[in-house]
C-alpha positions as CSV (number, residue, x, y, z in Angstrom):
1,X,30.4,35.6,251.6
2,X,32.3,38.4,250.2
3,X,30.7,42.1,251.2
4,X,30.6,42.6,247.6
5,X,28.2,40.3,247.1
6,X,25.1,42.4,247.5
7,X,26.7,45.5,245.5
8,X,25.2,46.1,242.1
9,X,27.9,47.7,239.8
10,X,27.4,51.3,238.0
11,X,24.0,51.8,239.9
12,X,23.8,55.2,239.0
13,X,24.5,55.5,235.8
14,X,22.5,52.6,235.5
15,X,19.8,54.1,236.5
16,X,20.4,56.9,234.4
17,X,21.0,55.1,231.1
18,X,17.4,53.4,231.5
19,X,16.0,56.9,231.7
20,X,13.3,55.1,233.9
21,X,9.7,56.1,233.1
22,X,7.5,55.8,236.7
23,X,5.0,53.4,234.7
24,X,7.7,52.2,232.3
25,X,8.2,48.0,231.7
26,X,12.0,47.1,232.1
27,X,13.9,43.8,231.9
28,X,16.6,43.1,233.9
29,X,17.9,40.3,231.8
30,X,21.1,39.0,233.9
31,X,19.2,39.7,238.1
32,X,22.8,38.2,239.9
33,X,21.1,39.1,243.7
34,X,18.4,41.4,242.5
35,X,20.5,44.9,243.6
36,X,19.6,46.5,239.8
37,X,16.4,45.0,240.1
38,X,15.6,46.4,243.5
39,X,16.9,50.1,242.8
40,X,14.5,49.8,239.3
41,X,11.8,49.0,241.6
42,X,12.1,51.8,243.2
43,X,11.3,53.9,240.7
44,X,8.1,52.4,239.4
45,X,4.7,53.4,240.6
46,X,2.0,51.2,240.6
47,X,1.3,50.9,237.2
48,X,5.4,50.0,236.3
49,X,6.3,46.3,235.6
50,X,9.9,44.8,236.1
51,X,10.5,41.1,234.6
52,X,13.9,39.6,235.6
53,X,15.6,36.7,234.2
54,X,18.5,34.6,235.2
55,X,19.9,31.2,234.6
56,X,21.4,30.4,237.8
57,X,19.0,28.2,240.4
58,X,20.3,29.9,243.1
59,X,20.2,33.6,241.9
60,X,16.4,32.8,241.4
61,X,16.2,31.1,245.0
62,X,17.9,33.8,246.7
63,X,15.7,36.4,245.4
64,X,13.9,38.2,248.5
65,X,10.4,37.8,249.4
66,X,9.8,41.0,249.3
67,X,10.6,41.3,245.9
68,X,8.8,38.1,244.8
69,X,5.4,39.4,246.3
70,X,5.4,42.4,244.7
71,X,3.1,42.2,241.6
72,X,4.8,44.8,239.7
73,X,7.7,41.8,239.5
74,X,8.0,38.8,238.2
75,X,11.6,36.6,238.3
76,X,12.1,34.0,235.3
77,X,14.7,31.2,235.4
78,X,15.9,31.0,232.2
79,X,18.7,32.7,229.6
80,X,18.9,36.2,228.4
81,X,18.9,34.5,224.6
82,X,15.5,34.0,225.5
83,X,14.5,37.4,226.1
84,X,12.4,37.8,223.1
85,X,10.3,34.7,223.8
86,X,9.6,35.6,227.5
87,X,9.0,38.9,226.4
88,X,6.7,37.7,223.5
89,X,4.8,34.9,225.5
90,X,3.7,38.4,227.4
91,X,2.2,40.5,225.0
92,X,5.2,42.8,225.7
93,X,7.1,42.9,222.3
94,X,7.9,46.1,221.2
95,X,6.6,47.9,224.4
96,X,9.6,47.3,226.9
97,X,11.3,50.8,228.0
98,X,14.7,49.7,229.2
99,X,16.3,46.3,229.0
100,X,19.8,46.0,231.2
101,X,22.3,43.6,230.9
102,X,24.7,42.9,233.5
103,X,27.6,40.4,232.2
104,X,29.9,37.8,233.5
105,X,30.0,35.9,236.7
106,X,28.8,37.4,239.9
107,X,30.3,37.9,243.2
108,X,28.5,35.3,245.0
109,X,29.0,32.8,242.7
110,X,33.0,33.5,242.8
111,X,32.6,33.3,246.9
112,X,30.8,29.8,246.8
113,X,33.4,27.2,246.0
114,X,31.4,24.2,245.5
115,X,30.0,26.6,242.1
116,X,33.7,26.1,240.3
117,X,34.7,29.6,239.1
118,X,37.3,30.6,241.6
119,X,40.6,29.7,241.2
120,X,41.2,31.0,245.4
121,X,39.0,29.0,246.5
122,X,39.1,24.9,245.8
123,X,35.9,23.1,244.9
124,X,34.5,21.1,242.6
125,X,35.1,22.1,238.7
126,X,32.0,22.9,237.2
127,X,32.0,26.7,236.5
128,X,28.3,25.9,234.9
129,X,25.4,29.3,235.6
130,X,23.1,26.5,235.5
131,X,24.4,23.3,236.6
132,X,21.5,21.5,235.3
133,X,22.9,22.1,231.9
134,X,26.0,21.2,230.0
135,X,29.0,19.5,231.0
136,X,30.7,20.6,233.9
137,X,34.2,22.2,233.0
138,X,36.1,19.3,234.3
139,X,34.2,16.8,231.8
140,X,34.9,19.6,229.2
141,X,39.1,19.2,229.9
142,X,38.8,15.9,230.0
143,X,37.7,15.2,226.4
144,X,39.0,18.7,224.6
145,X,41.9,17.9,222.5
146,X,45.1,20.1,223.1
147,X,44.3,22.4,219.5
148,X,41.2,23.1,220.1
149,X,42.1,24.1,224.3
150,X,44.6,26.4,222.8
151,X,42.1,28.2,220.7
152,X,40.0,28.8,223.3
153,X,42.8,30.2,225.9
154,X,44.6,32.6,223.4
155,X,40.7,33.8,221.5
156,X,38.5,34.0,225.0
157,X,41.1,34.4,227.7
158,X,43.7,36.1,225.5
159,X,46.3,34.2,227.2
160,X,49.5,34.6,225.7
161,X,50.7,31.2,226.9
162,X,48.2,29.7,225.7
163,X,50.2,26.8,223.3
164,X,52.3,26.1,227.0
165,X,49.2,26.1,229.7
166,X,46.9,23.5,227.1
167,X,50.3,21.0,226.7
168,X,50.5,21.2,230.7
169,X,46.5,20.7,231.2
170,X,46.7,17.6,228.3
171,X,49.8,16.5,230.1
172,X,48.4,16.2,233.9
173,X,44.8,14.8,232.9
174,X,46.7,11.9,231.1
175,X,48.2,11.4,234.7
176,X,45.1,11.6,236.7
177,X,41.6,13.2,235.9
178,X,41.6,17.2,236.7
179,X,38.5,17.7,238.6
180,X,38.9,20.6,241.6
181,X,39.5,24.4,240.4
182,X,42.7,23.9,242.7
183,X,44.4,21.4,240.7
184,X,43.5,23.0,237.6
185,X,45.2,26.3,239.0
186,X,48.1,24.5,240.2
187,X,48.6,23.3,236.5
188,X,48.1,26.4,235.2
189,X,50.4,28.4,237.9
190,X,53.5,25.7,237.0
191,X,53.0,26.5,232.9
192,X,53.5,30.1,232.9
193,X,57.3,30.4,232.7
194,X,57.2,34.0,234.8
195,X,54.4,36.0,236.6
196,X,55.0,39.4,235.2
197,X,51.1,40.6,235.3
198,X,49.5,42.3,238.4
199,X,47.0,39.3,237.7
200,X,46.4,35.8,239.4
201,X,48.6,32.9,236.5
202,X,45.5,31.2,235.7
203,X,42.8,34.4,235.9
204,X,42.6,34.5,232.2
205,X,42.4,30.5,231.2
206,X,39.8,30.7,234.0
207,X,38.0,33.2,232.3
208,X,38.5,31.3,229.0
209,X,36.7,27.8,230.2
210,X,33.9,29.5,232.1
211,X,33.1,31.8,228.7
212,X,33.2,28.6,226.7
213,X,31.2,26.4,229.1
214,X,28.5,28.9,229.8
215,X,28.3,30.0,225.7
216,X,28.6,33.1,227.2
217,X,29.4,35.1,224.2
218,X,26.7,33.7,222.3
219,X,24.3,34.4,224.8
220,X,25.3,38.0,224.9
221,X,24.7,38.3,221.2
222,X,21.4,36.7,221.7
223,X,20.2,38.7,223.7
224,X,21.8,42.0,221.9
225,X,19.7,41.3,218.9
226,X,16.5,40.5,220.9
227,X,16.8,43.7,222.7
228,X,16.1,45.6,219.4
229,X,13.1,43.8,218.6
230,X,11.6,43.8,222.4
231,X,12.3,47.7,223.0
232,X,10.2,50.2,222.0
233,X,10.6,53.4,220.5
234,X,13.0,55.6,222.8
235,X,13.7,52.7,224.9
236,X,17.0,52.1,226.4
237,X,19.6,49.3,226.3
238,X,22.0,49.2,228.9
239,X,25.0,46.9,229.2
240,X,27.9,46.5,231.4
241,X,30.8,44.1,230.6
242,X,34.1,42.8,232.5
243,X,35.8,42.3,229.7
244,X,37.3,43.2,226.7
245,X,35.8,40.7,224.6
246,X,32.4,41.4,225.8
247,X,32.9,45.1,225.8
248,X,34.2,45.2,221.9
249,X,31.4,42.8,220.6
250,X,28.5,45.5,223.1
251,X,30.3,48.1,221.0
252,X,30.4,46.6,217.3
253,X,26.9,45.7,218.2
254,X,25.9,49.7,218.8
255,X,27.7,51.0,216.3
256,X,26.6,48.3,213.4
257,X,23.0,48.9,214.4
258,X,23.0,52.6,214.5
259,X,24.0,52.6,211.1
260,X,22.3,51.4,207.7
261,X,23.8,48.5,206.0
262,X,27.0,49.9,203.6
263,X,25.0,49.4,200.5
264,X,22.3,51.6,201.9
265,X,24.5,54.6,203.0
266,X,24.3,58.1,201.4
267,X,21.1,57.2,199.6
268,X,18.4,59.5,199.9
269,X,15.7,56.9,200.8
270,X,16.8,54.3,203.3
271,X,14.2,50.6,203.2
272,X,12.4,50.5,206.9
273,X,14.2,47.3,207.6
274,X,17.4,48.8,207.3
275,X,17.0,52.2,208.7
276,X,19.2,52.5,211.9
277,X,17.9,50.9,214.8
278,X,20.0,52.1,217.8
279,X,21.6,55.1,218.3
280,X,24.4,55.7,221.3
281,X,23.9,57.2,224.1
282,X,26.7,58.9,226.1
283,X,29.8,57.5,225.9
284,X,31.4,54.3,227.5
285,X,31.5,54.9,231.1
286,X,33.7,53.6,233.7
287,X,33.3,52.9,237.7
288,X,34.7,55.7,239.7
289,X,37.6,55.6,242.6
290,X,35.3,56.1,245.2
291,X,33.3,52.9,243.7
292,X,36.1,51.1,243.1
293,X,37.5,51.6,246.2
294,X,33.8,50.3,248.1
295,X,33.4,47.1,245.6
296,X,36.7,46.1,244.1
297,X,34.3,43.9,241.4
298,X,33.7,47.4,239.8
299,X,37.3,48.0,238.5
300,X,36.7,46.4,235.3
301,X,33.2,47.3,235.0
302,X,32.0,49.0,231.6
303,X,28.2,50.3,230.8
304,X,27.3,51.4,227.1
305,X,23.8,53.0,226.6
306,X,21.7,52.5,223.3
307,X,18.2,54.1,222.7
308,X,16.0,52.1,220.5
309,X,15.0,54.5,217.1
């Protein structure tokens, strides 16, 4: 296993965007190997609560004892678009101080091949956060038709050769049946007519089949709307994202909500329900060279902060 598999990204600011109260509640919607969750933890006295939630059977089995017996926790495996019904089901609604979400795969699920999402490492292809859910992303190639594998390339992995890497995926599973990340990479490698970026051929359709499998971005919206109605008032919402598409869809998210609706702008008298909900906090904040340098998974890291109005 990779030493980065332990490191939690952005700690710090983390930590600093949740503007921990000692005796505060606080989610951890997305608890990876529990290194956020710990570090919150930390902070809380006796009377402080932290409820985690993950999808992935073996985040939730890895969790450490010590954590699990300590009654200001409590680990849930399920998906961060359920926040608002875990948080309901606890009487909690409305009275959570911080809610952080950390986004996209995690180091030890890249370093276990038999998981699916590495393209350096050859295993089975199932890229699935829970594999008792969904199809596995080789069933998915199987049956996608070349349009629709195109779409999903050039919208979720922005691949510019998108059109060329689908024909060569539809072209090789009409040979034989794709089903090990390293024949899928191999594909992918041959399709793209030169290697001009700094980046691994197939990173980005990688990225593109995973986001698709796992509904990540619909998950992340989810759980961006929940977060309004589960924090209370001067609570914090802290996201960090990999990616450009998650980033840009955090930030639309924070600005849309810190805003009244267009029709309502400029009036002197503003409806409750439409009165801003969110306003930023900071601005968008990066992973430093020292960090970098210690945990190379922080290089593409991104955390924006919202406090709940």
């Amino acid at each position: 296993m990779s030493s980065n598999a332990h490191v939690p990204v952005l700690l710090g600011p983390v930590l600093e965007g949740l503007n921990i109260r000692a005796n505060g509640c606080y989610v951890d919607g997305t608890f990876g190997r529990g290194g956020h969750s710990s570090a919150i933890l930390e902070r809380l006295t006796a009377d402080g609560r932290l409820i985690a939630i993950d999808r992935d059977p073996q985040a939730i089995a890895s969790a450490q004892k010590a954590l699990l017996s300590d009654p200001r926790f409590e680990l849930i495996r399920g998906e961060s678009a359920q926040l608002e019904k875990f948080i309901e089901a606890r009487g909690l609604r409305g009275h959570v101080d911080g809610v952080l979400l950390d986004l996209g795969v995690s180091s030890p699920q890249l370093d276990e091949a038999g998981r699916g999402f590495s393209f350096l490492r050859d295993g089975p292809l199932d890229m699935r956060m829970d594999p008792d859910k969904g199809v596995s992303a080789a069933d998915w190639l199987a049956s996608v038709d070349e349009k629709e594998l195109k779409r999903v390339l050039k919208i979720y992995g922005e691949e510019r050769f998108a059109a060329r890497i689908a024909r060569a995926i539809v072209t090789a599973r009409a040979e034989a049946p794709i089903r090990r990340t390293g024949e899928l990479a191999a594909v992918i490698t041959d399709a793209v007519p030169f290697h001009a970026d700094k980046i691994h051929p197939a990173t980005r359709s990688f990225q593109a089949i995973r986001i698709v499998i796992n509904d990540e971005l619909g998950q992340l919206r989810a759980a961006l709307e929940q977060s309004v109605n589960v924090l209370r008032r001067g609570g914090r919402l802290c996201v960090i994202s990999f990616h450009s598409l998650e980033d840009r869809l955090v930030k639309r998210f924070i600005r849309e909500a810190s805003r009244e609706p267009e029709q309502y702008r400029g009036m002197p008298s503003v409806p409750e329900e439409h009165r801003p909900k969110l306003k930023p906090v900071g601005k968008l904040i990066e992973a430093t060279a020292e960090e970098i340098a210690a945990n190379r998974r922080a290089r593409s890291a991104r955390l924006r902060v919202a406090e709940r109005l």
